[in-house]
N, C-alpha and C positions, 0 to 999 in steps of 0.2 A: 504494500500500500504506500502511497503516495507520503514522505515525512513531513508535508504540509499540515495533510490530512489526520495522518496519526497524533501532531502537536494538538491541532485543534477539538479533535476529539476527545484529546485526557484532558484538555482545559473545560469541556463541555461537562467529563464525568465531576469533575472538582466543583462545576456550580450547581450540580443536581444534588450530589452529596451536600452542599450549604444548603440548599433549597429544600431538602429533606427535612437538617436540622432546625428548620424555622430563620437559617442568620440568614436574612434578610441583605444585609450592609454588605457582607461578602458576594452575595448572589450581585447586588448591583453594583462592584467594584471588577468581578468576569467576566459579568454582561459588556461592559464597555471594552474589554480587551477580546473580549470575542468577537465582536463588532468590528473592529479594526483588523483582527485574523482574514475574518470573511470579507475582506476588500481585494484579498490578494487572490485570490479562486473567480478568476473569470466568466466561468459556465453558470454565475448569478445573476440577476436580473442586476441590470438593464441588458448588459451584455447577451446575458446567455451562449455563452461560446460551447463548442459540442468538444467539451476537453476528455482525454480518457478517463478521469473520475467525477463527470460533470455528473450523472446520477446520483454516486454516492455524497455528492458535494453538496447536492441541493437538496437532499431529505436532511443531510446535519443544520441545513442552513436554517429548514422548513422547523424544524424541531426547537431550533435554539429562538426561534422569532416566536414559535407559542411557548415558550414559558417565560419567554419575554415578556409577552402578555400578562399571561399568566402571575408572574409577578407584578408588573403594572396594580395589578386589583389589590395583591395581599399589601404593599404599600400605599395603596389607596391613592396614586400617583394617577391623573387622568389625563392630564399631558403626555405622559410616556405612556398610555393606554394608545392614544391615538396613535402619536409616533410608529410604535411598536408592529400596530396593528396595520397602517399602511405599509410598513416594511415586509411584513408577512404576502399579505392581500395577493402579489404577486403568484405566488407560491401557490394561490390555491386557482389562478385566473391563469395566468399566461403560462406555468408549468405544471399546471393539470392536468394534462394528455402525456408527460413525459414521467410521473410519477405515481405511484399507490397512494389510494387514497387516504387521510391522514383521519385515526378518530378523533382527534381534536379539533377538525374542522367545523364543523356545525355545532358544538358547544361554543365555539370562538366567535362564531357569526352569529351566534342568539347572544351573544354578550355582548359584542358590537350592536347590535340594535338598542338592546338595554340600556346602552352610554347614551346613543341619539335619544332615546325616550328621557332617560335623565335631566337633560342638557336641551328639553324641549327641542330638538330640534328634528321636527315631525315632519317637512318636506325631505330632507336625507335620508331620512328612516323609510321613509315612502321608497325614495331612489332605490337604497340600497336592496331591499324586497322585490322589488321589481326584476334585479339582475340576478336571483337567485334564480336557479332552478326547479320543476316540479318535484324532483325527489325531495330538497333540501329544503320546499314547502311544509313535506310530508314530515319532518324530521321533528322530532318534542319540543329541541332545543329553539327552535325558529318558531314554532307553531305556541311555543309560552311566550314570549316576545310579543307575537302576536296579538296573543288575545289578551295580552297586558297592555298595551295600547290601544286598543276595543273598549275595554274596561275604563281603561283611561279618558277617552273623547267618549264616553257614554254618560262619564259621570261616576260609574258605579264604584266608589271606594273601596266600598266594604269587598266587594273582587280583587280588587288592587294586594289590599291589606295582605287578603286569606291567601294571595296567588305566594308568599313568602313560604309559605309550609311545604307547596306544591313545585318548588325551585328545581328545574334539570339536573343542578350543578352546581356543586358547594361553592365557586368563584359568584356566583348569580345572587346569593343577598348582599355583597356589598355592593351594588345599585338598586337594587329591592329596600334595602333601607331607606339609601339615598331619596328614593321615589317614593315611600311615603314621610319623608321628610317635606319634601317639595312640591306635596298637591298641588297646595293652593300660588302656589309659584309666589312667594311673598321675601323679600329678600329680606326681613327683620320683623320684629315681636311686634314693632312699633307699628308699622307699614297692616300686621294682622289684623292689630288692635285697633286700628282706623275703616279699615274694611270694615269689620265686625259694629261697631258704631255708627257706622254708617248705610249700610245697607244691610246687616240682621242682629237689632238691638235685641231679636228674642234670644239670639245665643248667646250663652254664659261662660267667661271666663274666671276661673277659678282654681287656685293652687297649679300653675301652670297649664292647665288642661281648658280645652273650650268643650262645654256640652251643648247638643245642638238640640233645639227644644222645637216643639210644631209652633207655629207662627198664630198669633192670636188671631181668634176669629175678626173678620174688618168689619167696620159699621155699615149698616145697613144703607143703600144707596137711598140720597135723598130724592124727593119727588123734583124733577127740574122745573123751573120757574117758567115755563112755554110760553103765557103773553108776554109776561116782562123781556123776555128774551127774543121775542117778534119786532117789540117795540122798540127796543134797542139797535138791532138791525136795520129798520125803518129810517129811524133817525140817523143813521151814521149811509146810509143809501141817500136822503136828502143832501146834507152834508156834505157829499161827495158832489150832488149835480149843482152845488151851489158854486165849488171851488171850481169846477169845470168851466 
């Protein structure tokens, strides 16, 4: 085997073994020397050059970019989520046809949506769904995504809330938290608490908790004033042919 490949490879086992133990610091201190390894293996995107270990080159590549990910979530780091995840993206799009398919694909792509759901940003999530395939429709990981953003533009919380229990993929509640953090998309307590006074004084804020209470019955509509309200018009119709 190629002593590029063999280097890069034991540097790969050294960040899975940190990544086992939970150190975290170590995993994102190999991540970046790995990163810099794989600049020098040309048969990777953009290139893609048809080198004699371009196969085995782009599965170690494809593999170090999802736990790349992967780690992205356990730091809670959503800048290097995206990063990461555009680095990979390749991998599963433009050398798709030249490798085996990876089980972490479609857990990676319902997690990618999850971030767009997160981060409201509902027309990319649209895009990104759209470029999927029927199988990858068909898949848990994409189809919880789904109907978590269903749930979501419906309104129906109390789905949202319960879809945490029902999670693919132990990386998927740190934006499942995040998102029912961010229902109400409100950037502060303060910003809530004016909402809430302003358009549903029946909800009750209390010991940090809002309780949402049914809305007092409204007053009975008054009878409308119909002459007076003829003769009003009348007059402001004269009025008018006067100024005329």
């Amino acid at each position: 085997m190629d002593p590029q490949l063999v280097e890069v490879s034991q540097q790969f086992e050294r960040f899975k073994a940190a990544f086992v133990r939970k150190d975290y610091d170590t995993c994102s201190n190999l991540l970046s020397q790995l990163k810099v390894s794989l600049t020098k293996f040309r048969s990777l995107p953009p290139l893609f050059e048809n080198t004699p270990n371009a196969n085995n080159e782009l599965l170690l590549a494809r593999e170090i970019y999802e736990h790349a990910v992967v780690l992205s979530v356990k730091i809670e780091d959503q800048d290097a989520f995206e990063r990461d995840f555009f680095q990979l993206k390749p991998y599963y799009t433009d050398a798709g046809n030249r490798l085996p398919p990876s089980p972490q694909e479609y857990p990676i792509l319902g997690l990618n949506l999850l971030r767009l759901l997160v981060q409201n940003r509902i027309a990319e999530f649209h895009t990104e769904l759209e470029l999927l395939s029927a199988t990858a429709l068909e898949d848990r990981c994409i189809k919880h995504a789904v109907e978590l953003e269903q749930s979501f533009m419906e309104g129906a919380y109390n789905r949202v809330l319960s879809a945490r229990q029902t999670a693919p993929h132990e990386t998927y509640v740190y934006f499942m938290d995040l998102l029912a953090k961010t229902m109400l998309l409100f950037s502060s307590d303060q910003e809530l608490l004016e909402y809430i006074k302003d358009e549903h004084p029946e909800w009750e804020v209390k010991n940090g908790s809002v309780y949402f209470q049914k809305a007092k019955e409204s007053a009975p509509c008054k009878e409308i004033p119909s002459l007076q309200l003829i003769n009003q018009t009348l007059s402001y119709a004269r009025e008018l042919e006067r100024i005329v």
